[in-house]
C-alpha positions in Angstrom: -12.6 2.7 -22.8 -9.3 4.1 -23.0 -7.4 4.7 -25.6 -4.3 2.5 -25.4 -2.4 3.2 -28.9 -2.0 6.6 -26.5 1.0 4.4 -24.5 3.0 4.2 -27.5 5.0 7.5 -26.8 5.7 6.6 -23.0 6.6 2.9 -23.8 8.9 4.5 -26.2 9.9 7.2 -24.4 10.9 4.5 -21.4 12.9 2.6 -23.9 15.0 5.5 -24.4 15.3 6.5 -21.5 16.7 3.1 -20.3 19.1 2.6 -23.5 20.6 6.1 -22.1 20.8 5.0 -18.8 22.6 1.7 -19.7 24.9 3.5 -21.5 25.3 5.9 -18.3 25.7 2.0 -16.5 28.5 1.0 -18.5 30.5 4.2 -18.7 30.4 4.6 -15.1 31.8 0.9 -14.5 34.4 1.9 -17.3 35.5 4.7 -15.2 35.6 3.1 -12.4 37.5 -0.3 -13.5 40.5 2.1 -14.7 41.0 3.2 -10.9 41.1 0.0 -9.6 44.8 -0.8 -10.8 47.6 -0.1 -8.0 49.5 1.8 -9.9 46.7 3.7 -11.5 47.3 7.9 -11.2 44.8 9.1 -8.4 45.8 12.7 -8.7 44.5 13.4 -12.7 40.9 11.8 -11.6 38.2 14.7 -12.6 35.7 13.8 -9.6 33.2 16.7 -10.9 33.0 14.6 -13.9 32.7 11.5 -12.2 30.2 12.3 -10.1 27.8 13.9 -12.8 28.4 10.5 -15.2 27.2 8.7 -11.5 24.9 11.8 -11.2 23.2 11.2 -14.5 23.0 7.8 -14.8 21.0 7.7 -11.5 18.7 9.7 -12.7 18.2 8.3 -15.9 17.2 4.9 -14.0 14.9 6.9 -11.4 13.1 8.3 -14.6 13.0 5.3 -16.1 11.3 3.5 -13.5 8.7 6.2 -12.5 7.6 5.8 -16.7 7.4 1.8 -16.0 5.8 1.9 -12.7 3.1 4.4 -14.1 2.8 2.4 -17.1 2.2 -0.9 -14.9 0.0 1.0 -13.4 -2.2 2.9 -16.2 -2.2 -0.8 -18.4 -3.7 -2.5 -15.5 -6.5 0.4 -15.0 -7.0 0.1 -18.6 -7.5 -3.9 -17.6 -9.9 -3.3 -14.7 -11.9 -1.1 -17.1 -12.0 -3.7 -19.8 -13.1 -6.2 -16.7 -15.8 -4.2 -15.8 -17.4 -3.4 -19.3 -16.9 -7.3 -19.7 -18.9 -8.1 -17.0 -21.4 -5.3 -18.2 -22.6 -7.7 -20.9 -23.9 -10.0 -18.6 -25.4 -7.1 -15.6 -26.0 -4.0 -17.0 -25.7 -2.5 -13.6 -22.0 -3.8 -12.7 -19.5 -1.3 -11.1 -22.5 1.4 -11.2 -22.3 1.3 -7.6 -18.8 1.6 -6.4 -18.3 4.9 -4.8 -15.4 6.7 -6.2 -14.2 4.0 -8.3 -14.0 2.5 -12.2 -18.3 2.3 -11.9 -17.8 6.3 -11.3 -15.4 7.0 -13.8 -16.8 5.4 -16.8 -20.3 6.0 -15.9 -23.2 3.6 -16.8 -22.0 2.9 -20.5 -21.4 0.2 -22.4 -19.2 -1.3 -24.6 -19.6 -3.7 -27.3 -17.5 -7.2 -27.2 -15.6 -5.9 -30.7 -14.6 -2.5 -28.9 -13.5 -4.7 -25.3 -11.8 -7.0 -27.5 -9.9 -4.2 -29.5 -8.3 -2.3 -26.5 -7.3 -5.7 -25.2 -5.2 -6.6 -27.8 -3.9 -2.9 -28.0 -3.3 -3.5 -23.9 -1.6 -6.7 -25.1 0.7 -5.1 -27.7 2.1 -2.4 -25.1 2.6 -4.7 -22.0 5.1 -7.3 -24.7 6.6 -3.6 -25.2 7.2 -3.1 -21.9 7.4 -7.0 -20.8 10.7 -6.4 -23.2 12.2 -3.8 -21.5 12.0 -5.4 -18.1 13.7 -8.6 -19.9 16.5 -6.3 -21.1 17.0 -4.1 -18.2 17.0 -6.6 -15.7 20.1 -8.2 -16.6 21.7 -5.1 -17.4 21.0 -3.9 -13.8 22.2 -7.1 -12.2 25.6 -7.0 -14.4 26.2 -3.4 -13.8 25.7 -4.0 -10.0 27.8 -7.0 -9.8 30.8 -5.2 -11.9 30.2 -2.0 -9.5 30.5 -4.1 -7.0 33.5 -6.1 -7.9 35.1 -2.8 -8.8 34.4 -1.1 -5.2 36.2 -4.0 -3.1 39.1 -3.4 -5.6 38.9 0.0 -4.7 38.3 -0.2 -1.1 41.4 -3.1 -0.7 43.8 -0.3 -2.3 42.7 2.2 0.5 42.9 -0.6 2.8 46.6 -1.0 2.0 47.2 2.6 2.1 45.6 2.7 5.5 48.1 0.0 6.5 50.5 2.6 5.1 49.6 5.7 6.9 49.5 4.2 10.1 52.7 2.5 10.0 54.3 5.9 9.4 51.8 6.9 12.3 53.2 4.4 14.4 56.9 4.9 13.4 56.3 9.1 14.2 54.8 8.0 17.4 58.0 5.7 18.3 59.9 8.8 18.3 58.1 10.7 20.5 59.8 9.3 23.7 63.1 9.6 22.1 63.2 13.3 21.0 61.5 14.3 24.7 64.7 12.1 26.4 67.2 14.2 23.9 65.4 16.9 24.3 65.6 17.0 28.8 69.2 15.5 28.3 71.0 18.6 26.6 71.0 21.0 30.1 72.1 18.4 31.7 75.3 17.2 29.8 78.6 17.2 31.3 80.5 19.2 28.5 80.1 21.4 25.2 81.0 18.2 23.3 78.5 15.5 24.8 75.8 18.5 24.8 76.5 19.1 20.9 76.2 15.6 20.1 72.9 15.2 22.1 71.8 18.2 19.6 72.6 16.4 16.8 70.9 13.1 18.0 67.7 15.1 18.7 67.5 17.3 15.7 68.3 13.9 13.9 65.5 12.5 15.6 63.1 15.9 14.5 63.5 15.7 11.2 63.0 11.6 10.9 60.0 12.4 12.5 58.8 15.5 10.0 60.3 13.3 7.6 57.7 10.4 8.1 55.0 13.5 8.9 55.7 14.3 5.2 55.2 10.8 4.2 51.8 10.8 5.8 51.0 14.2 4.3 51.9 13.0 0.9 49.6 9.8 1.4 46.5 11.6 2.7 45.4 12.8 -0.8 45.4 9.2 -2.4 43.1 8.2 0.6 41.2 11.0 0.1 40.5 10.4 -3.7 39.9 7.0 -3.1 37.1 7.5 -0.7 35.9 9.6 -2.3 35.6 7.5 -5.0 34.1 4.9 -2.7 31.6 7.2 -1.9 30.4 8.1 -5.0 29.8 4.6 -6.4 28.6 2.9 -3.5 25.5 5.1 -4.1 25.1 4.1 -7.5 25.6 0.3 -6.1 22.4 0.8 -3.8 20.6 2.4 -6.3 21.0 -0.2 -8.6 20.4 -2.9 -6.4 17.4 -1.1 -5.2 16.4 -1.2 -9.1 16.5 -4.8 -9.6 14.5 -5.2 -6.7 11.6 -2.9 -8.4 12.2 -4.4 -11.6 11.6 -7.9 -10.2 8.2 -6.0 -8.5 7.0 -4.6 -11.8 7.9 -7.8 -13.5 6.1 -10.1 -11.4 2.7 -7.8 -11.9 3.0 -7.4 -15.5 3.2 -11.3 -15.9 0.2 -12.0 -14.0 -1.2 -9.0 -15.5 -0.7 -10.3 -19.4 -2.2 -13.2 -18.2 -5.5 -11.8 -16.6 -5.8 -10.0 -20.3 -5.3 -12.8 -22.1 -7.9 -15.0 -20.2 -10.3 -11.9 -20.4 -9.4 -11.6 -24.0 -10.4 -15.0 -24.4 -13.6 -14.8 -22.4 -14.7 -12.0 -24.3 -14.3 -13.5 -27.9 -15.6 -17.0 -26.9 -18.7 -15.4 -25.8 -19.6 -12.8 -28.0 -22.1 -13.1 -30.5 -22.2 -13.0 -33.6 -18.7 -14.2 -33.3 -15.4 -11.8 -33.9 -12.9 -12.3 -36.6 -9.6 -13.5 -35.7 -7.7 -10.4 -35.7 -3.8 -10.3 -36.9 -1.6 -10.1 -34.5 1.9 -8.8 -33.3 4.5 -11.1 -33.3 5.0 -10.1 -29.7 0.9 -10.3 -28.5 0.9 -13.6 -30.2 4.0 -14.5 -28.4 2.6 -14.2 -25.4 -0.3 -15.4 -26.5 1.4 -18.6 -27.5 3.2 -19.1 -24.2 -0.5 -18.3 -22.0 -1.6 -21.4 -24.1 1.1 -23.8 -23.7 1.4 -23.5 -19.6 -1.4 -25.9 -18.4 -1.7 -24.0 -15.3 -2.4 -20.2 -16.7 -5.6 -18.8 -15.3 -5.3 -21.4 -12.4 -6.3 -19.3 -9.2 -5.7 -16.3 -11.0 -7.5 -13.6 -8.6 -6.0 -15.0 -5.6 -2.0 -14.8 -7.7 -3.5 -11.2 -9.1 -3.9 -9.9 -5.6 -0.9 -11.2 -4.2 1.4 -9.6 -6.7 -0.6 -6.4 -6.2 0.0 -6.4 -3.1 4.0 -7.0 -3.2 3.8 -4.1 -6.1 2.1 -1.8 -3.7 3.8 -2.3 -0.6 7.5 -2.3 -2.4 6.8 0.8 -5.5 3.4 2.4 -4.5 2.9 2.3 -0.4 0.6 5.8 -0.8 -2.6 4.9 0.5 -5.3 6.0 -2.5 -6.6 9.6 -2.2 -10.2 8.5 -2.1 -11.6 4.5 -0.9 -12.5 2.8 -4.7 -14.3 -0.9 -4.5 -11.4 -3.2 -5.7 -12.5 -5.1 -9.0 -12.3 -8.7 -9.1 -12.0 -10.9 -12.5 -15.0 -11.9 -13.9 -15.7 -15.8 -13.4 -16.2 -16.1 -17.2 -12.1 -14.8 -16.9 -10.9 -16.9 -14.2 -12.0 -20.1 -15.4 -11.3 -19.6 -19.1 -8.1 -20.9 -20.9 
């Protein structure tokens, strides 16, 4: 069986790695809220800063989930495994035939209900561990999207209005256009020094009103700039934490159906083992969940069927790479499904 106290360091190393990137979260919303103001300076904005926080935090979260998803992952083989030496007590020759799969990889030995029992509970103790960090970075995720969010139309509607801006001074150049050319073909043809001098005027008037509004474009072009810029930078960490949630609520929904195939598996084995084991003490957190698997009247209800669905919504959103090599999928044991 393996050894499951060997999670400790990655569950802990996850948790980490998500307080740092919730701390990335919130500073990058920080940074961002102070440029939504209209009057907020544009020109002082350090974007190589910026975009390293943005660079940083999205990194932290990719990490973060690659240690959860293998976790999921390594905590349910670690389940299977326990499945299979269950069922071992009953036919010695279970999972011995499965080409390439768990019958393979843990031979044809056998564990004792005490051992099966043991690594359960271990299982137990790191899936509340990392039950608790989806329950915390869920709703960090969905706050730090929805502040990125709000914070992004803010920034986009001041771009908006210096848009409007830029192309009002667009249109205004553009009006002039017509004027400067009729000045412009007038001046050969005036009738005397004085009417062609004050044609001169009127048109070199009419030039610099026109570089005038030129230089009022120019001088709004770098606020633009900044501001997409900005846009650009953030709306990236928007998708990615939206696209986080998404795989949180993925791993979530397989790690609950998961605790609760390892509790009724837990309970199968120490109901039928014999002599009988002592009640072991528990975590607060194991006997937590524990506690909640025996008050819902429906756990273990259909629980392959509920298993293989949320596998599959876990595979086809976090792990679509078909396996390397075909492996006999495992199913609960009866003794597991229909124990409570």
């Amino acid at each position: 069986m393996a050894k499951v106290h060997s999670f400790d360091g990655e569950i802990d190393k996850a948790r980490v790695t998500l307080d740092n990137a919730i701390k990335g979260m919130n500073a990058a919303n920080a940074g961002l809220g102070r440029h939504t103001k209209s009057g907020g300076s544009l020109d002082t904005i350090n974007f190589p800063v910026e975009e390293a926080l943005v660079r940083e935090t999205i990194d932290l979260l990719d990490r973060w989930k690659a240690h959860s998803l293998s976790l999921v992952k390594e905590l349910d083989l670690v389940t299977a495994t326990a499945d299979l030496q269950h069922r071992r007590l009953f036919d010695e020759k279970a999972g011995i035939d499965t080409s390439g799969g768990l019958g393979r990889r843990i031979g044809q030995g056998h564990a004792k209900p005490a051992s099966i029992a043991a690594d359960l509970e271990a299982t137990l103790a790191a899936s509340a561990s990392l039950d608790a960090q989806f329950k915390t970075a869920r709703p960090a995720l969905v706050r730090s999207f929805r502040e990125c969010e709000a914070h992004l139309e803010r920034i986009i509607e001041r771009r908006r209005h210096i848009d409007f801006d830029i192309e009002q001074v667009q249109r205004q150049a553009d009006a002039l256009i017509p004027k400067i050319a009729d000045r412009r073909s007038s001046i050969p043809s005036a009738r005397d020094a004085g009417s062609r001098s004050e044609l001169e005027a009127e048109y070199h008037r009419l030039l610099a009103e026109r570089e005038d509004l030129h230089g009022q474009e120019r001088a709004l072009q770098p606020g633009r700039a900044a501001l997409q810029r900005l846009i650009d930078i953030y709306e990236e960490l928007a998708d990615v934490l939206n696209a986080k949630i998404a795989a949180v609520n993925a791993m979530t929904g397989k790690l609950t159906i998961d605790i609760e195939q390892r509790i009724a598996l837990l309970k199968a084995v120490m109901s039928e083992a014999e002599p009988a084991l002592p009640a072991s003490e528990r975590s607060a957190p194991v006997a937590a969940l524990i506690a909640t698997f025996e008050a819902n009247v429906l756990a273990g209800h259909d629980l392959a069927a509920r298993k293989a669905r949320a596998d599959d919504i876990f595979t086809r959103r976090l792990d679509p790479r078909p396996p390397a090599a075909p492996a006999t999928t495992i199913e609960p044991s009866a003794e597991t499904e229909t124990e409570t």
